[in-house]
Backbone as ProteinMPNN parsed JSONL, in Angstrom:
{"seq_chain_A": "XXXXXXXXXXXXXXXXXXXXXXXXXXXXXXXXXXXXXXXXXXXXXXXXXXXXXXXXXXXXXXXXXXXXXXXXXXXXXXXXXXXXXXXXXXXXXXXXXXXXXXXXXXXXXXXXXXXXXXXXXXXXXXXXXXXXXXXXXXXXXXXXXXXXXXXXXXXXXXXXXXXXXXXXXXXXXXXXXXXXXXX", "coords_chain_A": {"N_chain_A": [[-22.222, 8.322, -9.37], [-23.074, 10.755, -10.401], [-24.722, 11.709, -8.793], [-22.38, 12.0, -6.827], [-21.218, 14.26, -7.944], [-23.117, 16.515, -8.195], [-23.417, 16.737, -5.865], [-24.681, 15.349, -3.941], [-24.676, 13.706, -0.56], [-25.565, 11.013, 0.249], [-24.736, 9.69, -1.697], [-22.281, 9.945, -2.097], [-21.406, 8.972, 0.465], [-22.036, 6.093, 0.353], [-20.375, 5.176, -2.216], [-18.194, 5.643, -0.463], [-18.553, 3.3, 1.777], [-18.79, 1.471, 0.057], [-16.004, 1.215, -1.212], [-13.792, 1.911, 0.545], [-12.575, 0.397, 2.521], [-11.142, -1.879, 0.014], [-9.577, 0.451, -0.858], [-8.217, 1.51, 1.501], [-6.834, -1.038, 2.368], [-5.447, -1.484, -0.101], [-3.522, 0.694, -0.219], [-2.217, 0.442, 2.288], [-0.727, -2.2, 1.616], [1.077, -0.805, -0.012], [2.25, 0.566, 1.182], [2.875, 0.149, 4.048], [2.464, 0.593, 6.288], [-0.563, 1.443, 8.531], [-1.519, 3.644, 9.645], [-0.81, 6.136, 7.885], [-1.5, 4.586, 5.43], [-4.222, 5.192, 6.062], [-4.342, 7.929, 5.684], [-3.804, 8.04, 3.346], [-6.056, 6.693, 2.073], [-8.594, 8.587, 2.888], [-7.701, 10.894, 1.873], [-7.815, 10.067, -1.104], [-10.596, 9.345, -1.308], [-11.174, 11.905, -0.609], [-10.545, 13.657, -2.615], [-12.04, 11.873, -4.063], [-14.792, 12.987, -3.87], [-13.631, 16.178, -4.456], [-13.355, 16.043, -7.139], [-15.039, 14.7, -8.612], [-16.272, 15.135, -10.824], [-14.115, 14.917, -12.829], [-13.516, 12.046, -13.164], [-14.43, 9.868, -15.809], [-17.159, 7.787, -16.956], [-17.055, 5.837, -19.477], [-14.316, 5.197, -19.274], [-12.858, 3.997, -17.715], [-14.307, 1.865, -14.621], [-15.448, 3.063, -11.51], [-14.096, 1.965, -9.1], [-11.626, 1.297, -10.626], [-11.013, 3.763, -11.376], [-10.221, 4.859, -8.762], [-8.759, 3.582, -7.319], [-6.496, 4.479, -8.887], [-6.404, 7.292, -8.122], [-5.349, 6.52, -5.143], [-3.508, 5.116, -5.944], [-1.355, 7.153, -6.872], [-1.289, 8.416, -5.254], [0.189, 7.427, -3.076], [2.46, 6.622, -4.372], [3.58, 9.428, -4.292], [3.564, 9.667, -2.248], [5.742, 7.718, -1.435], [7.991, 8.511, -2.525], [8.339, 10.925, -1.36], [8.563, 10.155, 1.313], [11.621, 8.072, 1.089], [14.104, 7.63, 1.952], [13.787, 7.338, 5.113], [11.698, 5.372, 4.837], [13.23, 3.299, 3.983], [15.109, 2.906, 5.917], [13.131, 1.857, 8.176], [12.32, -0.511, 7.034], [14.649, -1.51, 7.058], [15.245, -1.782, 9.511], [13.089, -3.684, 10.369], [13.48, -5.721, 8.722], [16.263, -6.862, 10.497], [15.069, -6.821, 12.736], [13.281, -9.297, 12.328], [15.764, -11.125, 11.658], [16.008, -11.702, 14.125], [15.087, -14.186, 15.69], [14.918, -17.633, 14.518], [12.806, -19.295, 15.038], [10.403, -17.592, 15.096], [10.201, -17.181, 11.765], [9.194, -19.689, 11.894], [6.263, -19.51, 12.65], [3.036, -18.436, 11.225], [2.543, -15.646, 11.389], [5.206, -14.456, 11.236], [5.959, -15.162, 8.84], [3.985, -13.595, 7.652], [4.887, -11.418, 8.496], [7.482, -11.4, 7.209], [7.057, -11.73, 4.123], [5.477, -8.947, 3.436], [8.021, -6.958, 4.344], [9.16, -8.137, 1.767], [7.683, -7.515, -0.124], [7.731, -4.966, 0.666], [10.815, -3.929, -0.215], [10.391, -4.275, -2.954], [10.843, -2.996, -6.513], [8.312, -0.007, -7.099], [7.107, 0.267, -8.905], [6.524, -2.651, -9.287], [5.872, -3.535, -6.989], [3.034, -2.201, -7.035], [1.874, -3.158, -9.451], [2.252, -5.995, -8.479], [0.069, -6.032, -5.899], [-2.418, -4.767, -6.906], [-3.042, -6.53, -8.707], [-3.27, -9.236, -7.554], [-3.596, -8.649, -4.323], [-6.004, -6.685, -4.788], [-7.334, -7.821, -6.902], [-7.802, -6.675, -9.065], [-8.083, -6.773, -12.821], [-5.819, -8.03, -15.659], [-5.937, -6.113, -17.592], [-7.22, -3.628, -16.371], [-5.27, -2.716, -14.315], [-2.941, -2.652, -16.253], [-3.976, -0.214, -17.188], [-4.007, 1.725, -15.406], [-1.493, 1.894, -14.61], [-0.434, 2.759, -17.636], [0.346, 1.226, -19.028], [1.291, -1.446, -21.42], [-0.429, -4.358, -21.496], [1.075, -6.733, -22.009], [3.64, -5.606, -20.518], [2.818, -5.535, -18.234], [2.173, -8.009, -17.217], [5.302, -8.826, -17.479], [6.038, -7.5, -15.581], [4.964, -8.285, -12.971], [5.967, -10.839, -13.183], [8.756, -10.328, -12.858], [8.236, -9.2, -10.259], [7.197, -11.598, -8.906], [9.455, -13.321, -8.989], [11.609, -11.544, -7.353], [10.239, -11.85, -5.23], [10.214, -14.273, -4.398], [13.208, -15.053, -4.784], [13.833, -13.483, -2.562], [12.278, -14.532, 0.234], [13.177, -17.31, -0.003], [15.825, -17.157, 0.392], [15.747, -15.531, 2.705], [14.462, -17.711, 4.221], [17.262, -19.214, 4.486], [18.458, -18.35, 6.019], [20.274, -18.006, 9.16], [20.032, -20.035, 11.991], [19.5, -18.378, 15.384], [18.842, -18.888, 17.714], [17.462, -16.35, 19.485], [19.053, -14.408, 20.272], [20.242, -16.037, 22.489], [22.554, -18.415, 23.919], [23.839, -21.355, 23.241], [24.567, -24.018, 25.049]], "CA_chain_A": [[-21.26, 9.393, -9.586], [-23.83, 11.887, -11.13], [-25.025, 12.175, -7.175], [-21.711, 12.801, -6.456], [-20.8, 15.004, -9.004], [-24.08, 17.395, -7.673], [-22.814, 17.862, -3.897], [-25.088, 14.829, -2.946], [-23.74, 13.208, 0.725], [-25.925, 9.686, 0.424], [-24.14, 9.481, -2.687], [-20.664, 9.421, -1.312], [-21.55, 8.038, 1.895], [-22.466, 5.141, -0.19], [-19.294, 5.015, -2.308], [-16.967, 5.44, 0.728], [-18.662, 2.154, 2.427], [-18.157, 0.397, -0.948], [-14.91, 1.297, -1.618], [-13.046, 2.454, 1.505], [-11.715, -0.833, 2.643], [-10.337, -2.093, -0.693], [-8.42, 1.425, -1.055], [-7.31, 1.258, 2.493], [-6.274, -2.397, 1.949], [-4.123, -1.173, -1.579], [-2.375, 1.49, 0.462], [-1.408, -0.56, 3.469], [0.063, -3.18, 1.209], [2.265, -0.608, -0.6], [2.79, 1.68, 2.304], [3.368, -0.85, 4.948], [1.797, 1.504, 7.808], [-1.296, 2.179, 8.849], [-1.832, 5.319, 9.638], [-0.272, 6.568, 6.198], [-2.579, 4.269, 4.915], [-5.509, 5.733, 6.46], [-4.228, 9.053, 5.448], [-4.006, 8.063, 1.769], [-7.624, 6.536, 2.241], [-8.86, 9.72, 3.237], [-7.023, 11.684, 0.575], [-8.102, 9.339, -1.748], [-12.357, 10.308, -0.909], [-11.544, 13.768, -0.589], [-10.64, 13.786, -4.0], [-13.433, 11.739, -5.247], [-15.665, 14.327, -3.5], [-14.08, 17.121, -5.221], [-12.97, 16.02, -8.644], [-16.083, 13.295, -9.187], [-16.593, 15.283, -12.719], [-13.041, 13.995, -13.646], [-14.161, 10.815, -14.029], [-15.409, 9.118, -17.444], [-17.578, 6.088, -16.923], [-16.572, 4.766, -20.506], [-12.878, 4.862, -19.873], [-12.467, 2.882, -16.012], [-14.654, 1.768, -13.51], [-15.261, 3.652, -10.382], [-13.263, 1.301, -8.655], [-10.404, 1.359, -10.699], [-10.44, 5.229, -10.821], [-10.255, 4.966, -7.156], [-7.254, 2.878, -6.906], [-5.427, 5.189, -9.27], [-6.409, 7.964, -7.341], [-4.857, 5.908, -4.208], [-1.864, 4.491, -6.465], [-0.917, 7.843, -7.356], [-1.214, 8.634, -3.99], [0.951, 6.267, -2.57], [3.981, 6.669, -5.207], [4.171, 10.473, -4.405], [4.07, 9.319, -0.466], [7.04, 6.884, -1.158], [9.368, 9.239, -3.391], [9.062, 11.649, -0.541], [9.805, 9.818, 2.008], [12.075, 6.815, 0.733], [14.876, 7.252, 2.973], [12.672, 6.799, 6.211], [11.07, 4.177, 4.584], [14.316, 2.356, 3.683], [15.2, 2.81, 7.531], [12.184, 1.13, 8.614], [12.288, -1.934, 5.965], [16.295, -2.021, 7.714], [14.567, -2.336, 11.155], [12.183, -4.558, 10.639], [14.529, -7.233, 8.502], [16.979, -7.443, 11.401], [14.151, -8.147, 13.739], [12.963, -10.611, 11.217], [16.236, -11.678, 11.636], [16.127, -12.099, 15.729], [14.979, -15.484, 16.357], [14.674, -18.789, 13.153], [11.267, -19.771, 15.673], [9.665, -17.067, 14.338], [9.888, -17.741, 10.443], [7.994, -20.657, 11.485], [4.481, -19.037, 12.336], [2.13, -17.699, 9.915], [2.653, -13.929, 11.713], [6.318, -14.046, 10.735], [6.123, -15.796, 7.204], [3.328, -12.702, 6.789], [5.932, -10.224, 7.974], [8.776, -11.448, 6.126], [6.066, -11.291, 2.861], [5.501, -7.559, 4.054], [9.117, -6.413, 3.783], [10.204, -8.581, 0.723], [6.671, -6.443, -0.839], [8.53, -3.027, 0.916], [11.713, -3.981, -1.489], [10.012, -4.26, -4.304], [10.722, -1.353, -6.893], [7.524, 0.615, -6.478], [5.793, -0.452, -9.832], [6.405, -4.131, -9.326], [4.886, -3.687, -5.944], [1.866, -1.529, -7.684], [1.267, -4.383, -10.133], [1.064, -7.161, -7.504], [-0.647, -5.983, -5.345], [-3.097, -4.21, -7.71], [-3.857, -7.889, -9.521], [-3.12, -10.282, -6.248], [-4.645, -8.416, -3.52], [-6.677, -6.353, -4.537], [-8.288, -8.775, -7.191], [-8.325, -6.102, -10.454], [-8.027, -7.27, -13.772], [-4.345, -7.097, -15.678], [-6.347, -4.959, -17.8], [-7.99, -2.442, -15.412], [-4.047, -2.184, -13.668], [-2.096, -1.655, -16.658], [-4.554, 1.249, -18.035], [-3.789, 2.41, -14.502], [-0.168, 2.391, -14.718], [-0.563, 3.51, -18.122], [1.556, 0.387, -19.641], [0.69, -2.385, -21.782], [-0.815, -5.638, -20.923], [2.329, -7.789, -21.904], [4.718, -5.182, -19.77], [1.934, -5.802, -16.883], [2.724, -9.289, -17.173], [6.63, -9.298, -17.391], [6.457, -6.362, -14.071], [4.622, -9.37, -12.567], [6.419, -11.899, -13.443], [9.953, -10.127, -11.836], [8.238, -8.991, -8.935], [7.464, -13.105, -8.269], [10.989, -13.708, -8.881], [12.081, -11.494, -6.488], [9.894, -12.553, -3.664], [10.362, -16.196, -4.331], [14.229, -15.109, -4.368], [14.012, -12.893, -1.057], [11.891, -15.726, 0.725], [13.939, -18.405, -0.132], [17.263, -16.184, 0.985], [14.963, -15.288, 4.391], [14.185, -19.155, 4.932], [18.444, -19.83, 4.538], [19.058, -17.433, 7.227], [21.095, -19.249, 10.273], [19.14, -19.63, 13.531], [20.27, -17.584, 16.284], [18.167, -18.727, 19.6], [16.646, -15.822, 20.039], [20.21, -13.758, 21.487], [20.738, -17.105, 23.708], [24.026, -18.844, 23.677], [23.622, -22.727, 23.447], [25.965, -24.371, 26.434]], "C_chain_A": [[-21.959, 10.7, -9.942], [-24.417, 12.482, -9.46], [-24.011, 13.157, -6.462], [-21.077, 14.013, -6.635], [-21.925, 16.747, -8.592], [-24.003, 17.63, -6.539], [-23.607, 16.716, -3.297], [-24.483, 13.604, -1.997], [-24.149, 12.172, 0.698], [-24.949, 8.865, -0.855], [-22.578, 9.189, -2.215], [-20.675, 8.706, -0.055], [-21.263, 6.454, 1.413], [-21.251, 4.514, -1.063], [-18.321, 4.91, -1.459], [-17.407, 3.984, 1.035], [-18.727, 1.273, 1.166], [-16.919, 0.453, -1.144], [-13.507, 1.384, -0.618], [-12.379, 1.204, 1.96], [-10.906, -0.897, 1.858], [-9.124, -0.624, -0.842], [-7.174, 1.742, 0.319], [-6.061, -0.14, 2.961], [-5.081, -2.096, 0.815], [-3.148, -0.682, -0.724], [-1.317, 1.019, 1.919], [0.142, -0.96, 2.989], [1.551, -2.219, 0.378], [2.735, 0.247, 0.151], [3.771, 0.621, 3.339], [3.138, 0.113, 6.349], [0.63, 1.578, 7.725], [-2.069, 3.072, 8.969], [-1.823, 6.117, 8.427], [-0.888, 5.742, 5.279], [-4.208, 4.524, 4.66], [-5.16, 6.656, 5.568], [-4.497, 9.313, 3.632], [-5.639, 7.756, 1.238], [-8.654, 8.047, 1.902], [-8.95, 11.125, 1.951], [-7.711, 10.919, -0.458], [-10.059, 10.147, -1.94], [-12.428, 11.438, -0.926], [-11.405, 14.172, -1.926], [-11.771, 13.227, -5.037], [-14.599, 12.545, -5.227], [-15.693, 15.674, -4.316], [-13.512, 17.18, -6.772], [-14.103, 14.825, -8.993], [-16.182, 13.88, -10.642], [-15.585, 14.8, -13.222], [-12.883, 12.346, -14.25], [-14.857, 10.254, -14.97], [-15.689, 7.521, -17.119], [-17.348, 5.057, -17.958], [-15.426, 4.408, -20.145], [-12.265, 3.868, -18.579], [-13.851, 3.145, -15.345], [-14.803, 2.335, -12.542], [-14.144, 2.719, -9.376], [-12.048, 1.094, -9.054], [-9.595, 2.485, -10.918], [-10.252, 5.351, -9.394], [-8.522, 4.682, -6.466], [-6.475, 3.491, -7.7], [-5.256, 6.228, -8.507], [-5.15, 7.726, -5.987], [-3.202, 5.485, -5.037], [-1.176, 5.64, -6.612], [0.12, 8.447, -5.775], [-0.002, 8.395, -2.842], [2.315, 6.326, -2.954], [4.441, 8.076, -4.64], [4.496, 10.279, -2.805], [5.355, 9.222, -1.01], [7.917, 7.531, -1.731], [9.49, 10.397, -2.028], [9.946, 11.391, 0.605], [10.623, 8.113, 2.217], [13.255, 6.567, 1.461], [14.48, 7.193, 4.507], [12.132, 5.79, 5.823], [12.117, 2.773, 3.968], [15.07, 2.035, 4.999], [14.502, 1.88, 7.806], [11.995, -0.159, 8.177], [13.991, -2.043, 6.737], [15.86, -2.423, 8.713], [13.75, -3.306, 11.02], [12.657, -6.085, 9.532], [15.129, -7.4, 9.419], [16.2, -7.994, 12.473], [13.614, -9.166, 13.48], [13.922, -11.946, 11.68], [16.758, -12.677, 12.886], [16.077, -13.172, 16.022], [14.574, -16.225, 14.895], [13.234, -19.08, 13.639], [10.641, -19.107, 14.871], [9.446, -16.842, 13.136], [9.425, -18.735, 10.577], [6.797, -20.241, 12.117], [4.179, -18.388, 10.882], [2.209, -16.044, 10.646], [4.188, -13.698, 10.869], [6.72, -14.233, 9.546], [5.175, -14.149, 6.643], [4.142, -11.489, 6.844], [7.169, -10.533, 7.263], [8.042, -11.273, 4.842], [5.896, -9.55, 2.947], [6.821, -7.124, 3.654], [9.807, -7.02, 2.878], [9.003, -7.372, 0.003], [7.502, -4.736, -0.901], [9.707, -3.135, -0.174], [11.944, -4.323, -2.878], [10.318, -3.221, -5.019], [9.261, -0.605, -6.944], [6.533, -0.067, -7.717], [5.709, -1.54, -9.894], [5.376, -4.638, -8.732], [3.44, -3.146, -6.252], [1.386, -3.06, -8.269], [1.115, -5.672, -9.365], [0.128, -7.037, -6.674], [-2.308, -5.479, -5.865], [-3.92, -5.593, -7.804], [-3.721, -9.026, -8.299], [-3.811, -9.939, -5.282], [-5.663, -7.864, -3.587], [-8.008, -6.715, -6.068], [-8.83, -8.131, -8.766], [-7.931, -6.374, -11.642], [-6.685, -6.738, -14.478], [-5.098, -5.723, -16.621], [-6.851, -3.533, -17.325], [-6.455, -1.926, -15.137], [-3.03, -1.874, -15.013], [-2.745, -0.322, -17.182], [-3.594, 1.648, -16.567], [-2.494, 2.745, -14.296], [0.375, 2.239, -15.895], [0.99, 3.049, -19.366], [0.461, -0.759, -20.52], [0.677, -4.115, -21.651], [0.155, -6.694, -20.92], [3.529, -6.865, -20.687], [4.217, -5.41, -18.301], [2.68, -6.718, -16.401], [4.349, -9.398, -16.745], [6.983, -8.353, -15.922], [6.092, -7.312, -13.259], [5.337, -10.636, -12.039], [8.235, -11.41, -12.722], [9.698, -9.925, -10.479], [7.973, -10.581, -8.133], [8.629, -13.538, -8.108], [11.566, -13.284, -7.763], [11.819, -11.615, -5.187], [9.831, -13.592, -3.262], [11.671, -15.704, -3.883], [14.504, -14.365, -2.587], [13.546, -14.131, 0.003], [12.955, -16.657, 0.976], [15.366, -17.877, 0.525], [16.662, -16.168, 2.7], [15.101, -16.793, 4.98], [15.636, -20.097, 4.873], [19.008, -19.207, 5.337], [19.641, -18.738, 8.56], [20.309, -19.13, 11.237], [20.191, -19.097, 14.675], [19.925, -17.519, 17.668], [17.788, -17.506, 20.218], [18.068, -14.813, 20.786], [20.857, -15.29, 22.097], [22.222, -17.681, 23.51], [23.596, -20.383, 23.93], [25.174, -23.045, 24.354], [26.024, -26.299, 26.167]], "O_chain_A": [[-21.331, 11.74, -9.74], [-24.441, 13.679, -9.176], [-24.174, 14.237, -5.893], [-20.518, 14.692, -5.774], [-21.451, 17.875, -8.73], [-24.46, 18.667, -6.06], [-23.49, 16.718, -2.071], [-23.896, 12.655, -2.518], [-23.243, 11.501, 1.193], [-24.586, 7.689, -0.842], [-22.022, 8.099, -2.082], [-19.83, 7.87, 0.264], [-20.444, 5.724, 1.971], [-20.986, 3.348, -0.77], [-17.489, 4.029, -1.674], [-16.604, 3.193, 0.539], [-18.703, 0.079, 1.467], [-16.54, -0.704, -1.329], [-12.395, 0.995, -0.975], [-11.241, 1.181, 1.491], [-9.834, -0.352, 2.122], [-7.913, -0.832, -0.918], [-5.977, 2.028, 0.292], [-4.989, -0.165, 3.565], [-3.927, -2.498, 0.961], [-2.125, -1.3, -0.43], [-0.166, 1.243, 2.291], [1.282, -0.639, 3.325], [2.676, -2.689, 0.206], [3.776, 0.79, -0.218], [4.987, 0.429, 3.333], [3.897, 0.079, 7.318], [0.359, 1.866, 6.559], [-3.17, 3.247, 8.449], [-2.826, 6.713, 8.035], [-0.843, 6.185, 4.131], [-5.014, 4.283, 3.761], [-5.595, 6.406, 4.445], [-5.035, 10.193, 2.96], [-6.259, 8.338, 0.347], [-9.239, 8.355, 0.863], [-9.798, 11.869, 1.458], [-8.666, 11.659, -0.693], [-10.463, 11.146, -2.536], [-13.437, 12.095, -1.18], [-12.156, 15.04, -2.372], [-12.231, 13.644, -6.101], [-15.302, 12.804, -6.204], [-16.677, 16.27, -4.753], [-13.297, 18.208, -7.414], [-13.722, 14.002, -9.825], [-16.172, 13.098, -11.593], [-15.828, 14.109, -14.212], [-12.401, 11.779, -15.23], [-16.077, 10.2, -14.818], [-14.966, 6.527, -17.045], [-17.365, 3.844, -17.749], [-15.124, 3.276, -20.525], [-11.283, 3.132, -18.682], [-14.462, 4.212, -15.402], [-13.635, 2.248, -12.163], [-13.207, 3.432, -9.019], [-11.215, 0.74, -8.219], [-8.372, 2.61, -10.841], [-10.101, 6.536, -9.097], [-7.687, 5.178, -5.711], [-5.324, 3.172, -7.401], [-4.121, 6.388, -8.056], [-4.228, 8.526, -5.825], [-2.067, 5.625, -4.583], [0.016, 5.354, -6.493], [1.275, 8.699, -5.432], [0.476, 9.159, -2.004], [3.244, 6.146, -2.167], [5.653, 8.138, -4.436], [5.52, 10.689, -2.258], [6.094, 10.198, -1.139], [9.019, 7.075, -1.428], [10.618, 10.736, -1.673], [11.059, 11.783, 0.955], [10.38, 7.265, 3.075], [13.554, 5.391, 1.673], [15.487, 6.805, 5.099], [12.026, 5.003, 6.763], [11.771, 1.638, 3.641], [15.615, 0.939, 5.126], [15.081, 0.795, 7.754], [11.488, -0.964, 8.958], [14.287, -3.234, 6.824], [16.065, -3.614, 8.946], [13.815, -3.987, 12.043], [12.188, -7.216, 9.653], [14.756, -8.514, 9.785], [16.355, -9.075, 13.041], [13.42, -10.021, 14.344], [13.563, -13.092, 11.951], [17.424, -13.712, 12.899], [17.013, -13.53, 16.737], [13.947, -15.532, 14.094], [12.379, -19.132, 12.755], [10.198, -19.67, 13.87], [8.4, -16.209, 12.993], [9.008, -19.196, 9.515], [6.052, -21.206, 11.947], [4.832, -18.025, 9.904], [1.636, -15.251, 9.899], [4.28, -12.855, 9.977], [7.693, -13.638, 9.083], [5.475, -13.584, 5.592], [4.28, -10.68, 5.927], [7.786, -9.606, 6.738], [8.596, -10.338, 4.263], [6.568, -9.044, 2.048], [6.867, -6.85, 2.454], [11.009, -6.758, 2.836], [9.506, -6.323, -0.397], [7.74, -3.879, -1.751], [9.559, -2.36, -1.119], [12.905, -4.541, -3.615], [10.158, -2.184, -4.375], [9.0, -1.349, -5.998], [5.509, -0.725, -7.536], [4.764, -1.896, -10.597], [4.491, -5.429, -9.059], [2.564, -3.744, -5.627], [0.707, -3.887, -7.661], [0.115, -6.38, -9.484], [-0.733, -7.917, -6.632], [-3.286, -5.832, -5.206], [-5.004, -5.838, -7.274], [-4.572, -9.883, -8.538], [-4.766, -10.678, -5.042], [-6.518, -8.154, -2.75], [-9.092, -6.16, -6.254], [-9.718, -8.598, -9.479], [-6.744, -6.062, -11.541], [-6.258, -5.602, -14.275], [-4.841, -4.547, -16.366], [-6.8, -2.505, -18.0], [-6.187, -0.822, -15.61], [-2.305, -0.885, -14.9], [-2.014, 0.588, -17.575], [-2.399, 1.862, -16.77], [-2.25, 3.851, -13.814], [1.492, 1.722, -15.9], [1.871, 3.633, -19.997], [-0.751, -0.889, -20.348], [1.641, -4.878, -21.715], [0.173, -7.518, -20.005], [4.253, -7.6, -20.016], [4.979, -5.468, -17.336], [3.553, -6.618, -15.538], [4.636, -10.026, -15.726], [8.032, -8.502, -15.294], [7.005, -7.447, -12.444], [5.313, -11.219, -10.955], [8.835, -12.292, -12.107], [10.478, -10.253, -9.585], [8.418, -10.794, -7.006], [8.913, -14.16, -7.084], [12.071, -14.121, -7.015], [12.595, -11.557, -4.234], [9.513, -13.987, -2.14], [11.764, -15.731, -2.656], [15.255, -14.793, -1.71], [14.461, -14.696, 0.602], [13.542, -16.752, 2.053], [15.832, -18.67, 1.343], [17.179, -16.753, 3.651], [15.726, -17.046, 6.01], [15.585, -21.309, 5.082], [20.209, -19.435, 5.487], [19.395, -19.937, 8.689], [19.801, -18.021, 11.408], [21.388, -19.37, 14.775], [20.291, -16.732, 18.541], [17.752, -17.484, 21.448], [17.918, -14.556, 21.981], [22.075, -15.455, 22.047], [22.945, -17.055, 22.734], [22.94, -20.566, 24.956], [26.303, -22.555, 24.325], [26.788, -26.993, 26.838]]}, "name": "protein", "num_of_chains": 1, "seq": "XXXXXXXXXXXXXXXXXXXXXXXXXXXXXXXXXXXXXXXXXXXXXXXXXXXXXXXXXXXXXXXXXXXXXXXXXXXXXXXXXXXXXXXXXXXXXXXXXXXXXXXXXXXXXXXXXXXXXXXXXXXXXXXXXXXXXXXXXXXXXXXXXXXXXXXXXXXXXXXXXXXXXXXXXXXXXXXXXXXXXXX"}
């Protein structure tokens, strides 16, 4: 950080290819795009580039200043645009809902996981994915969302509830052949 902090480029080069995955990986999971994942990525580095003095090595990790950076990132995405993104989580349950075949692969069990994650409230989805995918300690994630370690836990502990309950609701859905009409 002291590299980066002085303008030098091996220095961030070097952080980006450590870090750039896992932050593109966070933002995915709470974006649910791509692209707007990249973009937060991106955003994400450009800021460690030009705020690296904002960082205190006693108080987080480079890695878990990173993912706040990115979490922050991510929340101000989704408040802007939450009715487009409540569209898109509508479209992509009813195609969910197209054919029963497809809740039995592992592609469609991972997108039905995917949009029960999208209807998460936003810090539920922060805190699992934070400590589930992306593997950071409850301590590291609640400094980061700036709560304490038992409220970590109980944000946790509803957001399982409600993706066990969405799941389980998804996997009582009626089969529908795909459109077809049985004769």
């Amino acid at each position: 950080m002291a590299g980066i902090t002085a303008g030098d480029q091996r220095s961030f080069a070097e952080a980006v290819r450590m870090h750039a995955r896992p932050i593109a990986f966070y933002a995915y999971r709470m974006l649910g795009n791509q692209s707007e994942a990249e973009d937060i990525a991106q955003e994400t580095f450009l800021r460690l580039w030009t705020q690296a003095s904002r960082w205190q090595p006693g108080k987080a990790a480079l890695s878990t200043w990173l993912h706040r950076i990115a979490h922050n990132l991510c929340i101000d995405f989704l408040r802007k645009n939450k009715p487009a993104l409540a569209s898109e989580l509508s479209d992509d349950l009813i195609d969910d809902q197209a054919t029963a075949e497809e809740t039995l692969n592992s592609e469609a069990q991972q997108n039905m996981l995917h949009v029960a994650l999208g209807r998460l409230p936003e810090r539920q989805r922060s805190a699992l994915v934070l400590t589930h995918y992306q593997g950071l300690s409850n301590r590291e994630v609640a400094d980061m969302l700036a709560i304490t370690v038992d409220a970590l836990e109980s944000l946790l502990a509803r957001a399982r509830r409600s993706l066990k309950t969405y799941c389980q609701a998804a996997d009582q859905r009626p089969a529908t052949n795909g459109g077809r009409h049985e004769q």
